[in-house]
C-alpha positions in Angstrom: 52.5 124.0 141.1 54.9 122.4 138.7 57.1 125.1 136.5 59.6 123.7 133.8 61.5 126.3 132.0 64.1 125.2 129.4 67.5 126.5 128.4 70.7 125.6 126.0 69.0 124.8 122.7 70.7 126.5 119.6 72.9 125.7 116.4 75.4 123.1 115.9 76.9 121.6 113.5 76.9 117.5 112.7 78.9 115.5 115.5 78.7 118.0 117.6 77.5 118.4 120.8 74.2 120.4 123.2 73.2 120.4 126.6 69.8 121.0 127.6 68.3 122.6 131.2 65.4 122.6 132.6 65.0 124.1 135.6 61.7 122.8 138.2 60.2 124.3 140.9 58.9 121.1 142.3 60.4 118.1 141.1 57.5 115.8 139.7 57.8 111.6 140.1 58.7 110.8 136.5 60.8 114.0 134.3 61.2 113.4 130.5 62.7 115.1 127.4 60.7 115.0 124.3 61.0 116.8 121.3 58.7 117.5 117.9 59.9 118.8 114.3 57.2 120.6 113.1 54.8 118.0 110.4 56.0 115.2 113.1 54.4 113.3 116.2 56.0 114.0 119.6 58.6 112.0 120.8 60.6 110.6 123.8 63.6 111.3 123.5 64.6 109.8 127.8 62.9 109.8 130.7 63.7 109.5 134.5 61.8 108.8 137.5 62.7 110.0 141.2 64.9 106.7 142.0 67.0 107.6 139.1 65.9 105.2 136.5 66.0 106.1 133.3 65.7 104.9 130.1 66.4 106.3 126.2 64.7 105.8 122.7 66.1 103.9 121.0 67.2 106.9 118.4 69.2 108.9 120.6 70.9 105.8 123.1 74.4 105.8 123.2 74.3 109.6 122.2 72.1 111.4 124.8 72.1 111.0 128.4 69.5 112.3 130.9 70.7 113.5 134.5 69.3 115.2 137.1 71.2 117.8 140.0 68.6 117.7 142.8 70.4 120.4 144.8 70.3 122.7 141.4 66.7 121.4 140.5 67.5 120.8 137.1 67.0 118.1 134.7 70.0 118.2 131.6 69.7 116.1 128.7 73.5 116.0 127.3 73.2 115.2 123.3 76.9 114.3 121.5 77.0 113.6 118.4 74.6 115.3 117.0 73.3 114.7 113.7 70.9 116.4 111.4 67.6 114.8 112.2 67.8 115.9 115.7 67.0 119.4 114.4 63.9 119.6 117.0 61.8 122.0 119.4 62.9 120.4 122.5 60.7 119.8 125.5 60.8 119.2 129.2 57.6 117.2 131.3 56.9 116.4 134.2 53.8 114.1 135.2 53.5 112.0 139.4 52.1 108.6 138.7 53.4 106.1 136.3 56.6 106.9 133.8 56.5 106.0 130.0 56.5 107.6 126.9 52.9 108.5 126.8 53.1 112.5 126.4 49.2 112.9 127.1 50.1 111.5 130.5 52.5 114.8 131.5 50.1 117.5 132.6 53.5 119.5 133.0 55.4 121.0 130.4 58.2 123.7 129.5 58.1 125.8 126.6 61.0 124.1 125.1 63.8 124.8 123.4 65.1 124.7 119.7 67.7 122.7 118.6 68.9 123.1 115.0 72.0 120.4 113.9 73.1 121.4 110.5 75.3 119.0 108.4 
């Protein structure tokens, strides 16, 4: 059974900078950050399979990065510069076959994490 439980949200202010947890008990194929502002769509924010490949929307590249520490069995998600429409609820997935952006694919998920980015 798949368990994703997320840590490091809070407050920042704009340009600064978060990083995100999320410890797994098993690690799934594909992991992914997205994130929802409440009134808004879910969103993928970057996504990595088990080979390491990963890829990041187009909003956040350059700015976040997605890594994985196998032997702490946690997936980060490292956001600099931060800016105000970031303020999000932050969540981690997990889902075996395949690897996109299609959130009702990830029958895994964490109950994410708030991140607030004030200007």
């Amino acid at each position: 059974q798949v368990q994703l439980v997320e840590s490091g949200g809070g407050s920042v202010q704009s340009g600064g900078s978060l990083r995100l947890s999320c410890a797994y008990s098993v690690r799934p194929y594909c992991m992914a950050w997205f994130r929802q502002a409440p009134g808004d769509e879910r969103e993928g924010v970057a996504l990595m399979d088990s080979v390491g490949r990963s890829r990041d929307a187009e909003s956040v590249k350059g700015r976040f990065t997605i890594s994985l520490d196998s032997a702490k069995n946690t997936l980060y998600l490292l956001m600099n510069n931060l800016r105000s429409n970031d303020t999000s609820m932050y969540y981690c997935s997990g889902r075996e076959t395949g690897c996109n952006w299609h959130s009702p694919d990830f029958p895994y998920w964490g109950q994410g994490t708030q991140v607030t980015v004030s200007s």
